[in-house]
KEZABA-163657 format. One line per field, with one value per residue (C-alpha): residue in three letters; x negated, y, z. Coordinates in steps of 0.25 Angstrom, whole numbers, always signed. Each point is the difference from the previous one (the first is absolute). Example, Ala and Ser with C-alpha at 12.3 -4.5 7.8 and 13.67 -1.06 7.14 Angstrom:
! KEZABA-163657
code	c(ALA|SER)
X	c(-49|-6)
Y	c(-18|+14)
Z	c(+31|-2)
***
This chain:
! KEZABA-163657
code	c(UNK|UNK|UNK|UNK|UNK|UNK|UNK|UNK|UNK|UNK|UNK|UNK|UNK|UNK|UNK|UNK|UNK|UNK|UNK|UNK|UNK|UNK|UNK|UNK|UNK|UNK|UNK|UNK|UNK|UNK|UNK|UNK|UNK|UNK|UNK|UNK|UNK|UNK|UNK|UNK|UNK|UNK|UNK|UNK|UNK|UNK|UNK|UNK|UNK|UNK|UNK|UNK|UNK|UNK|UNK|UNK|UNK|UNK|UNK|UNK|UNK|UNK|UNK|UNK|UNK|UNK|UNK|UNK|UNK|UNK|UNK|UNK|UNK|UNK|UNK|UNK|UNK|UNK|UNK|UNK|UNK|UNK|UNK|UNK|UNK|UNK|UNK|UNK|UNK|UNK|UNK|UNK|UNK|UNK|UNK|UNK|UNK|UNK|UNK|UNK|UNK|UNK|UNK|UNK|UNK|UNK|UNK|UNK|UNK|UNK|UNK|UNK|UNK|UNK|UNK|UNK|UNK|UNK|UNK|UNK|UNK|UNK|UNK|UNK|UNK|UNK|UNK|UNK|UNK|UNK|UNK|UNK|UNK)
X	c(+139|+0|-12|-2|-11|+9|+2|-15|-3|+12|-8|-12|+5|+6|-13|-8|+7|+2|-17|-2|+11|-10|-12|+5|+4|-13|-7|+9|-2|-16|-1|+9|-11|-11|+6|+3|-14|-5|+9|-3|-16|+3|+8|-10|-11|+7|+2|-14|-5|+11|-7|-15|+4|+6|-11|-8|+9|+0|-15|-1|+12|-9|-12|+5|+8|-14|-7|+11|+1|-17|+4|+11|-9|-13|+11|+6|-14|-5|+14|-2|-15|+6|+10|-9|-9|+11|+4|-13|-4|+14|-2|-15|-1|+15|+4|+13|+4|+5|+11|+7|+10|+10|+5|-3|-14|-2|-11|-1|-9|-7|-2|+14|+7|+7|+7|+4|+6|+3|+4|-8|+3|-3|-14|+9|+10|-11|-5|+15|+0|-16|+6|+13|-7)
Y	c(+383|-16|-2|-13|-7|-1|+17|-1|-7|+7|+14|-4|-3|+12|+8|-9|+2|+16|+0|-11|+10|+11|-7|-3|+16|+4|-11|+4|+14|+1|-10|+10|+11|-9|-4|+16|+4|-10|+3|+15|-2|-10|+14|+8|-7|-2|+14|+2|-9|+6|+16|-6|-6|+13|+9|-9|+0|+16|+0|-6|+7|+13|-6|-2|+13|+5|-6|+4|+14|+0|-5|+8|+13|-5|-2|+15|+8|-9|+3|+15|+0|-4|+10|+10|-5|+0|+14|+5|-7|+3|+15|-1|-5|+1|+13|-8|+1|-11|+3|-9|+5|-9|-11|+7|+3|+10|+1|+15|+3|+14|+4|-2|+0|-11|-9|-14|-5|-16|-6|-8|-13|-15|-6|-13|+10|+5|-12|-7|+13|+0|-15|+3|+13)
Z	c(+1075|-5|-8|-5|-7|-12|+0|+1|-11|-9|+5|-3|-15|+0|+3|-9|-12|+4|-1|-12|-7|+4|-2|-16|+0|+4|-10|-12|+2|+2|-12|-8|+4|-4|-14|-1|+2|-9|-10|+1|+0|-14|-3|+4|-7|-12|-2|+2|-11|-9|+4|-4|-13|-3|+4|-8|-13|+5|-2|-16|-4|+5|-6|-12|-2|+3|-12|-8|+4|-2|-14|-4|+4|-8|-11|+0|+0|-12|-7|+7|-6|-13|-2|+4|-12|-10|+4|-1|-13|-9|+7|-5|-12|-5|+6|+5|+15|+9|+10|+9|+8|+7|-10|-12|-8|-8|-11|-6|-13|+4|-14|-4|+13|-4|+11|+3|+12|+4|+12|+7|+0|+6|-5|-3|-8|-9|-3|-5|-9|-5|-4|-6|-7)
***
């Protein structure tokens, strides 16, 4: 085998370029890793101040359903209480009776047995017509 210097130096170019090719192979790839893990915790922790935020608008959406709900329930017993009073009272002192079944009331005079029944309507309905009347 005839080795020269020259065949030498071509093979040593040769095996230099073989482990700078490798060397930029192995570079690119672990700095593709590194770029994907940054890019997945930015991801990651993104998506976790997305979850907070919602948990937080979670808890006054809960909060104020809660106040409402509190509200809404004091507002049915007084309307509750008051219809109990008027039932008792036109039943007391008129001898009228007050039903409400459904979506219709009924007012019955005992003495007569008269009967008039009306639908129950919207409170913003009654008024356009208490208006009109």
């Amino acid at each position: 085998m005839n080795i020269n210097v020259s065949a030498l130096l071509v093979l040593g170019n040769f095996i230099i370029l073989i482990a700078g090719l490798l060397g930029g192979y192995f570079v690119v790839r672990s700095s593709m890793a590194k770029g994907a893990a940054e890019l997945q915790d930015r991801v990651r922790q993104t998506l976790l101040d997305e979850n907070q935020v919602l948990q937080d608008r979670l808890k006054r959406v809960e909060e104020i359903c809660k106040s409402d709900r509190e509200a809404l329930e004091k507002k049915l017993a007084r309307v509750e209480g008051v219809l109990a009073t008027l039932k008792y009272t036109l039943k007391d002192r008129r001898k009228l009776r007050l039903e409400v079944k459904d979506d219709f009331v009924t007012l019955t005079d005992e003495r007569t047995g008269a009967e008039i029944t009306v639908p129950i309507r919207p409170s913003g309905q009654l008024e356009k017509e208490e208006k009109e009347a």
